[in-house]
DOMI-560088 format. One record per residue (C-alpha): x, y, z. Coordinates in steps of 0.001 Angstrom, whole numbers, plus 524288, in hexadecimal, padded with zeros to 5 digits. Last residue first. Example, Ala and Ser with C-alpha at 12.3 -4.5 7.8 and 13.67 -1.06 7.14 Angstrom:
REM DOMI-560088
835667FBDC81BE4
8300C7EE6C81E78
//
This chain:
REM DOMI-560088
9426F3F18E4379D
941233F03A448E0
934053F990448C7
930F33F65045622
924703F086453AA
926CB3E21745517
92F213E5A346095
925333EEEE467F7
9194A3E49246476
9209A3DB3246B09
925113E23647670
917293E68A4795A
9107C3D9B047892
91C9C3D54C4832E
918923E1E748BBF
90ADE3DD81489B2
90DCD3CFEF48EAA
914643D433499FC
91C383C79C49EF4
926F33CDE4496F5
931D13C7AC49133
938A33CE83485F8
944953CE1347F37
947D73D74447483
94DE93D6BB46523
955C03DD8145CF1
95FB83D39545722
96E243D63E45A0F
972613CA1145B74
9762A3C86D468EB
968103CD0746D22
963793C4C7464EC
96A733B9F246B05
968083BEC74789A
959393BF20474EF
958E93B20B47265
95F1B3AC0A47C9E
956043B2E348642
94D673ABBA47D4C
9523739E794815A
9527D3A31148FA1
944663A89449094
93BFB39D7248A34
938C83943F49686
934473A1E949C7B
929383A274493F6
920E53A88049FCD
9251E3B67949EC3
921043B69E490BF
92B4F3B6634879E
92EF83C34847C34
93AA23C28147381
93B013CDFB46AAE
9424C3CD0F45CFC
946103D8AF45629
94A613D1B944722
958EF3D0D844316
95D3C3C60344611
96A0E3C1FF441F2
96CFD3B83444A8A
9619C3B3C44520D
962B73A42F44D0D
966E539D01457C8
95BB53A25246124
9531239F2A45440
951AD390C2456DA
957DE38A1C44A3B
965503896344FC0
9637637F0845BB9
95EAD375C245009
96EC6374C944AF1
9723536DAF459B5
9695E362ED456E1
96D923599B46512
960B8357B7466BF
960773601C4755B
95A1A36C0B47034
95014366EA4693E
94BE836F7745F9F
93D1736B9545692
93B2E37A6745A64
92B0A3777B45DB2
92C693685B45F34
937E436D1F46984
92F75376A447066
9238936DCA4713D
92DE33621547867
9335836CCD48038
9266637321487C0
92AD3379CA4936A
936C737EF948B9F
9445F3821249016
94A32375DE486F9
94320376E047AB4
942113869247BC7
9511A3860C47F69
9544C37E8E4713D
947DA3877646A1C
9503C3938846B94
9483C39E9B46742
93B5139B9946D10
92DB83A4AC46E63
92A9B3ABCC478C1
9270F3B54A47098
931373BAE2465BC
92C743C8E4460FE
933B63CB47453EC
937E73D71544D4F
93C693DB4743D16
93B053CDAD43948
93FBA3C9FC42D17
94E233CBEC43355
952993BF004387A
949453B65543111
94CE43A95343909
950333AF1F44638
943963B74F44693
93A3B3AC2944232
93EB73A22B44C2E
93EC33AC3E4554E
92F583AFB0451C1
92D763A16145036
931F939FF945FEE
928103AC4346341
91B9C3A5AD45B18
91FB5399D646142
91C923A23246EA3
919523AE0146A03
91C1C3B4D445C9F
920073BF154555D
926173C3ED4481D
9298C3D14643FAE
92A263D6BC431CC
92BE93E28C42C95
931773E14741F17
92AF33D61041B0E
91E343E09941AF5
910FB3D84041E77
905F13D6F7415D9
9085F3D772407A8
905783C907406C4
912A23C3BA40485
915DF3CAD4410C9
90AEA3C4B241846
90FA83B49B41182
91CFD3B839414FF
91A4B3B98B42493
9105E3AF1842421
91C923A6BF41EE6
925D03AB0542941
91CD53A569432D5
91AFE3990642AA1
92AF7397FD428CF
92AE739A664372E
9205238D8343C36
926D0386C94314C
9354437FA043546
936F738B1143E21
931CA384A2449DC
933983771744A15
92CCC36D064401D
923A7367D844B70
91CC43750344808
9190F36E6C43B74
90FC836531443DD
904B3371E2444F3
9048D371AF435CF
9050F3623A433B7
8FB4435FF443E31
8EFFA36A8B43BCE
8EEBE379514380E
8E96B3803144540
8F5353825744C66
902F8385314487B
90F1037D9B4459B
90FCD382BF438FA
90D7039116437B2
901E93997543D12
905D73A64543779
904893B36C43EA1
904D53BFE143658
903F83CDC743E27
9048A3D95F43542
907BA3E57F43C29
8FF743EF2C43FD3
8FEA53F2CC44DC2
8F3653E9F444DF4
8F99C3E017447F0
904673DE88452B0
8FB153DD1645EF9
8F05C3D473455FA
8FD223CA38453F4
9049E3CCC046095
901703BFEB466AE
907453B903471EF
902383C3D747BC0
8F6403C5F647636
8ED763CA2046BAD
8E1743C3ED4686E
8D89D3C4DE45B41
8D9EB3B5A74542E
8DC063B2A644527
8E4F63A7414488E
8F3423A55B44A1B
8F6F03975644F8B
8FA9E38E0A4590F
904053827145A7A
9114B38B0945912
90D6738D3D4635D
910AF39C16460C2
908D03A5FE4575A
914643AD2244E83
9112D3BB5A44BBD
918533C09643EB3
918423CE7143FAF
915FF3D5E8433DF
917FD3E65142EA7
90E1C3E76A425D4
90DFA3E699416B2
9048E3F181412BE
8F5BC3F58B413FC
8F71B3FCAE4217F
8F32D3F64B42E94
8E5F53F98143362
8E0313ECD443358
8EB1B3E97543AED
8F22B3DC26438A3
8EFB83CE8243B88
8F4723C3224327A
8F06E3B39F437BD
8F6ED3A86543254
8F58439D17428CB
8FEA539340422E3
8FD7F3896C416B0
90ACE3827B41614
90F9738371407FE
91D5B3819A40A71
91E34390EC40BFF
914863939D41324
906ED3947540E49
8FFAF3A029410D9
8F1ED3A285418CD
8ED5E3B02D41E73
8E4E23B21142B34
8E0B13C00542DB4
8E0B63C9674388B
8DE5F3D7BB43601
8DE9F3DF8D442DA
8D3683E98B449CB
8D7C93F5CD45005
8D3713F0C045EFF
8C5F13F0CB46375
8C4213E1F34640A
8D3813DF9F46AF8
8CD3C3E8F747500
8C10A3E0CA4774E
8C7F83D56D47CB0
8BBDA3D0534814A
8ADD63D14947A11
8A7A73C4F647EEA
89C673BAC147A7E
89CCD3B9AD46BCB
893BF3B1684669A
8929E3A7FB45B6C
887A43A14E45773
887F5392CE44FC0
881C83887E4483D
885C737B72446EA
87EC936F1A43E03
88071362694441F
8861A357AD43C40
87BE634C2B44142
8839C33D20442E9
87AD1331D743FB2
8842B32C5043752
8920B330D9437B1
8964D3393E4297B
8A1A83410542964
8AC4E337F6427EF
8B9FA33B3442AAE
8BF3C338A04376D
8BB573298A435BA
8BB9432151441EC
8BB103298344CAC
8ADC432D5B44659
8A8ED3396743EA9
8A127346F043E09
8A78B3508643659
8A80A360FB43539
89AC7367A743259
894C735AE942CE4
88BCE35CD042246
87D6635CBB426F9
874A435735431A2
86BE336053438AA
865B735C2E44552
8706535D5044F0C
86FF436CEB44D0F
87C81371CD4542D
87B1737FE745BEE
889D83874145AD6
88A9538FEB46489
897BF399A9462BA
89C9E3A11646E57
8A7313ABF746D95
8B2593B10747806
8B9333BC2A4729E
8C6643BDEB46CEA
8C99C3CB0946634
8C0BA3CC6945921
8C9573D2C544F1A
8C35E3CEC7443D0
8CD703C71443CB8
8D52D3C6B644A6F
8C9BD3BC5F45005
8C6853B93545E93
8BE733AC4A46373
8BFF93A90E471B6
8B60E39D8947060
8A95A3965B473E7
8A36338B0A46CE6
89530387AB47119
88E6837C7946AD7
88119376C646A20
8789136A9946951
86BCE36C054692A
85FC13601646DCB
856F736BEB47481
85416368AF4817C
862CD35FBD481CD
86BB836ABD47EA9
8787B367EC47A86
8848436DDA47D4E
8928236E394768E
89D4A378B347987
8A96937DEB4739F
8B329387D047BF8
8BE723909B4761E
8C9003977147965
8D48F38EEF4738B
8DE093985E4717C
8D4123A42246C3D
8CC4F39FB546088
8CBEF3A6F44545D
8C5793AEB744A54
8C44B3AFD943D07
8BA4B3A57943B75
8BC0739D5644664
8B54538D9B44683
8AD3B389E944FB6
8A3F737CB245118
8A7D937348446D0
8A41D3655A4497C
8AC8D3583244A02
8A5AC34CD944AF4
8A8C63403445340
8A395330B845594
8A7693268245CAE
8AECD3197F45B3D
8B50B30EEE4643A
8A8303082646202
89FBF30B8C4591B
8974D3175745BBE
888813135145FE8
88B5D313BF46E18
88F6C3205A46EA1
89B63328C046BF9
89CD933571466D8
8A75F3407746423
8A5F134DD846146
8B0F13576F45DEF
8AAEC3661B45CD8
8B3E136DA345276
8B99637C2C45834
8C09A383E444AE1
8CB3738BAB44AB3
8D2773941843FA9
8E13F3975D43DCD
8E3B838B9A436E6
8D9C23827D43ADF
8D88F3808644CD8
8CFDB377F1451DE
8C9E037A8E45EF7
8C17536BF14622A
8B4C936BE0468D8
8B2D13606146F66
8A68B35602470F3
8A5DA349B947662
89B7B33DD147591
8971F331BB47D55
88BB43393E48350
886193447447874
8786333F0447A0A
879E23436948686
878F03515948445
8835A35BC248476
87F493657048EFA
88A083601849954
895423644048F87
89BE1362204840B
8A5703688647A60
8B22E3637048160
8BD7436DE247C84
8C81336C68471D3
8D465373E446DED
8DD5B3758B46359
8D9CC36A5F457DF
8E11B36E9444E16
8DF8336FD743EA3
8E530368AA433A1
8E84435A074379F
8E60F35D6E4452E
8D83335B8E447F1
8D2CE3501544DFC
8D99F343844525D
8D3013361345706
8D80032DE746178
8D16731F404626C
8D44731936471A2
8D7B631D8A47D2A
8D247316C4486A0
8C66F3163D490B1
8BE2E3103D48636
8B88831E41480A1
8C6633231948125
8C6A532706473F5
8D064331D7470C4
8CDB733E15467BE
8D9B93478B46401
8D7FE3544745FE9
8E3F035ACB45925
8EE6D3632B45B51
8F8C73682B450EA
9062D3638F45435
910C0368BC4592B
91363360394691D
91051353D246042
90E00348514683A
8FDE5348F9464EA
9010D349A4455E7
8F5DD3544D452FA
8F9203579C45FE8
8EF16356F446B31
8E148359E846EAC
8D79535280475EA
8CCDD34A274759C
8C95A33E9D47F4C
8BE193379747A12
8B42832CD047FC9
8A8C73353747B2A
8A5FE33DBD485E0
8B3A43432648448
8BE8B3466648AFD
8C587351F948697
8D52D351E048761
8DB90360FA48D06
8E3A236A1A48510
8EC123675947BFA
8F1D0357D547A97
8FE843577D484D7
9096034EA247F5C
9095333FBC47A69
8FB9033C4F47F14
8F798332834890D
8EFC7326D048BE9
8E334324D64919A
8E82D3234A49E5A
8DDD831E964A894
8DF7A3258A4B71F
8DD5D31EBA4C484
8CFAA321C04CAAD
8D02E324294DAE9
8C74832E354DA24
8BC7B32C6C4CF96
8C02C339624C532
8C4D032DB84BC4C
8D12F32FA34B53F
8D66E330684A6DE
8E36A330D14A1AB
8E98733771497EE
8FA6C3393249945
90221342CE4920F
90F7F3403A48AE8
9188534BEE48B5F
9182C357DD48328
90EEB35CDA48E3D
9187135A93496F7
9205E365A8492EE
917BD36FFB4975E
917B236CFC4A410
90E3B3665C4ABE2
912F135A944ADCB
914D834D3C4AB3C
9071C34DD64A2B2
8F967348344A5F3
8EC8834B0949F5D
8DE45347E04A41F
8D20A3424C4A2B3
8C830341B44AD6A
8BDD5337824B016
8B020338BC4B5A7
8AB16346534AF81
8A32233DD44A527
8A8E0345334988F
8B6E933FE149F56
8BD1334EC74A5BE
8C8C63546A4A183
8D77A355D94A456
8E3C935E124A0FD
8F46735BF54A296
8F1C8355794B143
901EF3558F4B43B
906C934A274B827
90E3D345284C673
8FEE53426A4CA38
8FC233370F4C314
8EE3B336644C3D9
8E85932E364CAB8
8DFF93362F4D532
8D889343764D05E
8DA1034E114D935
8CE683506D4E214
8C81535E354E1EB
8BB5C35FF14ECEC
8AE68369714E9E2
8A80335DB74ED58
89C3B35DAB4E2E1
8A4E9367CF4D935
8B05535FE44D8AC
8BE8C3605D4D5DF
8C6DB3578C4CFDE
8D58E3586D4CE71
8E110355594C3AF
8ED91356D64C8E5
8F72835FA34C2B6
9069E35ECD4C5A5
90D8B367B14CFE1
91AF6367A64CF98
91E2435C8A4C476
92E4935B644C3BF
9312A357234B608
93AF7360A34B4AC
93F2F364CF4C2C0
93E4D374134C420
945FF37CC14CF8A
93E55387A54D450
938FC37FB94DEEE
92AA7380E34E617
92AF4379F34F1DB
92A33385FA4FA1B
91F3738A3D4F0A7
91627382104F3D6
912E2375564E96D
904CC371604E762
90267363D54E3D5
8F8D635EA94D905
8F7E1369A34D1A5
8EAB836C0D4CCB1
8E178365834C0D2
8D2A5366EA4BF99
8C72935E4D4BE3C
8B9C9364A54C2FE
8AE4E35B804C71B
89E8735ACF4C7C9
89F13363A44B9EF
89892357224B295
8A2D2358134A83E
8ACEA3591C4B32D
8B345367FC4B348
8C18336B2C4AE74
8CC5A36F094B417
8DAAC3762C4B1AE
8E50437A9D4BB21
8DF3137C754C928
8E3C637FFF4D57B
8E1743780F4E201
8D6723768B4ED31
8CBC3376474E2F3
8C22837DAB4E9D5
8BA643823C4DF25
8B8F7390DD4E0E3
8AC89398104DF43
8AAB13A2554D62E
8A6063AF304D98C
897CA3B5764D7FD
8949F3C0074CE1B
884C33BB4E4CD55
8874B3B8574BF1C
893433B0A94C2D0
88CB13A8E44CECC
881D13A5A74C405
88E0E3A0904BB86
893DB398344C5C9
8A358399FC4C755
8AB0638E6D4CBEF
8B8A2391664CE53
8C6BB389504CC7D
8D33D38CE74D3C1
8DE983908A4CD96
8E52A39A184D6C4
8EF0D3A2524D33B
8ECD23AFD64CECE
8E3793B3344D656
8E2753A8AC4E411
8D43D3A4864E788
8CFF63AB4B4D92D
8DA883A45E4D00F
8CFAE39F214C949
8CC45393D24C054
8BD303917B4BAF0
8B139388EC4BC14
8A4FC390F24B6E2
896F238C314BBF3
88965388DC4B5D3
88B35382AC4AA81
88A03374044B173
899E936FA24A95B
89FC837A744B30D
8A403385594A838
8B210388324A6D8
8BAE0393B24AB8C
8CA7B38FF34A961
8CD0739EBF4AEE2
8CB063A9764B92B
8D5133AE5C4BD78
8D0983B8364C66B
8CA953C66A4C659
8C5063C4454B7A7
8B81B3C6054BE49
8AFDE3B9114BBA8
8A5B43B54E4B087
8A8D33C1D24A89C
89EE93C29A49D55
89E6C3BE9C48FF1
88E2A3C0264899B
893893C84D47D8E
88C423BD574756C
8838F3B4FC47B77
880A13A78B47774
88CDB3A2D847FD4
88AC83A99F48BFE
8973D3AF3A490AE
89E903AE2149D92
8AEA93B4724A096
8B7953ADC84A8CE
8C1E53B85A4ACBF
8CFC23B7624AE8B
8DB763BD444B767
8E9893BB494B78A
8F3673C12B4BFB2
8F95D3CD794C1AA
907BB3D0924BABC
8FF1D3D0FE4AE28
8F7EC3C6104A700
8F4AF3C50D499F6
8E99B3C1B1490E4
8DF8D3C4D849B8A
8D5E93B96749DCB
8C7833B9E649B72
8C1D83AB6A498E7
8B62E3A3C749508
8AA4339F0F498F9
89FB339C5048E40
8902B397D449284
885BF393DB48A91
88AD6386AA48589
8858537D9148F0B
8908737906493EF
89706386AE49548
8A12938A5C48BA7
8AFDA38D6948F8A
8B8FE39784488B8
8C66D3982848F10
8CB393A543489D8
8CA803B3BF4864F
8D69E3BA2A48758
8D8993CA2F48E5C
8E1163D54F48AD0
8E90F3DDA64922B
8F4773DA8148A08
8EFD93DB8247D14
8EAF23E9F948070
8F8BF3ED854843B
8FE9F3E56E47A64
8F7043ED86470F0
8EBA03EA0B46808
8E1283F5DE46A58
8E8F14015946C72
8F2583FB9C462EB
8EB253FDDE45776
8ED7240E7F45A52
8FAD740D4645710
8FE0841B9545B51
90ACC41E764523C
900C24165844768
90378407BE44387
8FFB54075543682
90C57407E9430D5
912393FCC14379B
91DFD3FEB64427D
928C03F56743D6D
//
């Protein structure tokens, strides 16, 4: 299955090779100064060896391009860097008192780091999970165990429901240089996330049973609590399951987050959801995105440097994701004395949107200031932005976009009230018009840049019901003019997606595989991100239903084209990716000359019950193993390996343990049958990028 444009020496792979994949670093955890002339951001290898982790916090002036430097020496782990709300200092974690296990948090002042001096330690007396500074940066929030547990009562046996060593949510300040933990809250819970009231006197905060995975498909409690000691908490209410990531609380009366489309729905596409708690209540809840894009992450826009005539008001910026592009909207929402009652007011404008390129997981920062000497407003976004159509790897890049408050013109996305989503027009309200510079501040992961260059294109079909799909087709730009031999890559979740990015790693073998000159196809099928409800809600369906008829479909739709040779065809995938890719294998039988199965599922019954997550498990197989349906325990593929004919490897990380007897299981039946296949787990990921290349290259015709 060797293609002929591989060469006996295979130059390509000198530059994409596990080898090279392996020793490579991410880019990640993009923060923007308050005033906007600052980026922080972080160095992290992609993989760690037997030795433990290290990471460095890198600088950058935003208006400068090439202007990334190292902030510390990569000798630590150095991570979770922010700016103190003043400008003037870095707050970070470190393992430095104790490498590679302390978590203890560092203040770093940026005329110490010119002048090469060290951090100093915040004497927190305890290790620390997440924070975030107070508005007015007098105060740091973070959560910690609330009881530490020696060893000699440690205990190999596990209780369920048993909570060891729940999070606490803590105060520290920089006046006394003392923590305190906060009083009232129920301390048998788990602190799921927190943040800061716009006025830095209340805190907001999550609580869950415990911390384990399958409490988040449990109900979740919101309360809020005064930072006075001695306060008693005030529940808000609650949500039906964990939203993403953590609630903002806005100047405006607002808490926004972001939860299913359907907040119970464990499948759903995720939206942002506004609440009103203006009178100390819940009240109105208002819904963005969803209905044909998603909402994936937001961040608080504002800062110290927005004026006061911005009191009573909240901005975000908002990550939303459209087929395979992305776009970041700024959210703003007013109240003053001259809105009615119980209403306010909100506009949606466009700041970002790729063009060929992509964003890297949620690597991004957005930023408002505004500068009272000269009456302008401006933005900073900041982002990990790489692109496979021209082959840039990921690098960090700053866009300033200057607004001009004077000029009134059409609308660049919609200005409205609570009351009606869908007018344009609110009197008195200015449209500003946005112009923009783009920068780009590093030049990391130079390698991937200097390697034979790929073709990467994104191709639309309709499946066969008439479903509009999209996916993402890399191959080598020196790969000859004929149908190529294919491998069908499956991206996991199944609530993400296949976009035109440039970044090999261990869960991806797309650039790997292309640049030894196959054809790599990767189809975002239903149940994936970035097309809405109904699209993301068809995973509720169960897998097979049309998550594999889409695969299959992109597979069709290349060969129809002239692309890819049915004759030599193979499949992959991680995670989902890895349970589609058995699904797949078991169905077909023999289209598939080799498949790479990782970690992904082939008996859905013991994934239900072994799982840390069984509630998401059984809305992803729709199989309960204990409903008495006997027939369902037949359509996951361990009971369908007979006659197989394809080379299947089964790859796990060392840490998917929860996966190892169910798939032991499936190698003895293919063993048993005769099917040429391998089992493989390897906590060296380039051993495990080297087995899969080796079987998907083996020449098994």
């Amino acid at each position: 299955m060797i293609p002929e444009s591989i060469s006996a020496t295979n130059s390509n792979l000198k530059g994409i090779c596990p080898s090279n994949v392996a020793a490579t670093q991410k880019v990640r955890n993009v923060k923007i100064s308050p005033s906007t002339k600052q980026i922080i951001y972080q160095v992290v290898p992609f993989y760690k060896g037997p030795e433990r982790m290290t990471s460095e916090i890198w600088l950058a002036d935003t208006d400068i391009a090439g202007s990334a430097r190292r902030l510390t020496d990569g000798l630590f782990n150095d991570r979770a860097a922010v700016f103190h709300p003043d400008g003037n200092s870095v707050i970070f974690v470190s393992d430095r008192t104790q490498p590679g296990k302390a978590k203890d948090l560092y203040q770093l002042f940026l005329s110490d780091a010119e002048d090469a001096h060290d951090p100093r330690i915040l004497n927190l007396g305890r290790s620390v999970q997440e924070f975030e500074i107070s508005p007015d940066g007098q105060y740091i929030a973070y959560s910690s165990i609330r009881h530490s547990f020696s060893e000699s009562t440690a205990c190999d046996a596990k209780v369920y429901g048993f909570q060891k060593s729940p999070l606490g949510l803590w105060i520290y300040s920089f006046v006394t240089a003392e923590s305190h933990l906060v009083d009232g809250i129920d301390g048998a819970c788990h602190i799921e996330s927190f943040t800061w009231s716009p006025d830095g006197f209340e805190l907001l905060y999550r609580l869950r049973k415990g911390k384990e995975a399958e409490y988040s498909e449990q109900e979740i409690l919101v309360q809020r609590i005064s930072v006075t000691p001695g306060s008693r908490p005030v529940t808000l209410g609650t949500y039906p399951r964990s939203p993403s990531g953590s609630n903002i609380w806005l100047g405006s009366g607002h808490i926004v987050g972001l939860q299913s489309y359907e907040p119970c729905n464990s499948l759903d596409a995720r939206a942002l959801f506004i609440h009103d708690i203006s009178s100390g209540k819940p009240k109105a809840t208002k819904r963005l995105y969803g209905d044909f894009e998603d909402a994936v992450r937001i961040v608080d826009m504002q800062s110290k440097y927005c004026s006061n005539r911005h009191g009573g008001s909240g901005m975000i910026a908002v990550e939303v994701c459209s087929d395979v592009d992305t776009h970041i909207d700024a959210v703003y929402l007013h109240r003053n004395n001259t809105t009615p009652k119980d209403n306010y007011l909100f506009a949606v404008l466009p700041l970002f949107r790729t063009q060929g390129d992509a964003i890297w997981f949620g690597a991004w920062d957005a930023k408002y200031a505004y500068d009272s000497a000269t009456d302008k407003t401006t933005v900073v976004v900041a982002a990990v932005l790489s692109s496979g159509i021209l082959n840039e790897p990921p690098n960090v890049w700053s866009i300033r976009i200057d607004e001009n408050m004077e000029t009134r013109g059409t609308p660049p996305s919609r200005a409205v009230t609570s009351d009606d989503r869908l007018e344009y027009d609110v009197p008195n309200w200015y449209y500003p018009s946005l112009t923009s510079v783009r920068y780009k501040l590093s030049s990391h992961l130079d390698w991937l840049k200097n390697s034979a260059p790929l073709r990467t294109e994104v191709i639309h079909w309709q499946a066969e019901d008439g479903t509009r799909l999209s996916g993402v087709v890399r191959s080598s730009m020196s790969a000859v003019n004929r149908p190529l031999p294919t491998v069908l890559f499956i991206h996991g979740g199944p609530y993400r997606r296949d976009i035109p990015d440039y970044m090999p790693y261990f869960c991806n073998w797309r650039e790997l595989l292309a640049s030894a000159g196959y054809l790599v196809v990767s189809p975002n099928y239903r149940g994936s991100q970035g097309r809405g409800h109904a699209f993301a809600f068809a995973a509720n369906q169960g897998i097979g239903v049309y998550d594999w008829p889409d695969c299959e479909s992109m597979v069709d739709e290349v060969i129809r084209r002239g692309w890819a040779d049915p004759t030599r065809l193979a499949v992959a995938g991680w995670s989902h990716g890895g349970s589609l890719t058995a699904w797949g294998v078991t169905l077909t039988k023999d289209r598939f000359k080799a498949a790479v199965v990782g970690a992904g599922a082939s008996n859905w019954e013991g994934m239900v019950m072994e799982s840390g997550s069984p509630e998401l498990e059984k809305a992803i197989s729709q199989r309960d193993p204990w409903d008495g349906e006997l027939h369902k325990r037949n359509l996951s593929p361990i009971h369908r390996v007979d006659g197989v004919s394809t080379a299947v490897l089964i790859l796990h990380e060392g840490f998917k343990e929860k996966l190892m007897q169910g798939e032991n299981e499936a190698l003895n039946s293919l063993f048993i049958l005769g099917s040429p296949m391998g089992f493989w787990k390897e906590d060296t990921l380039k051993m495990s990028w080297k087995g899969s290349f080796d079987i998907l290259t083996s020449g098994y015709d």
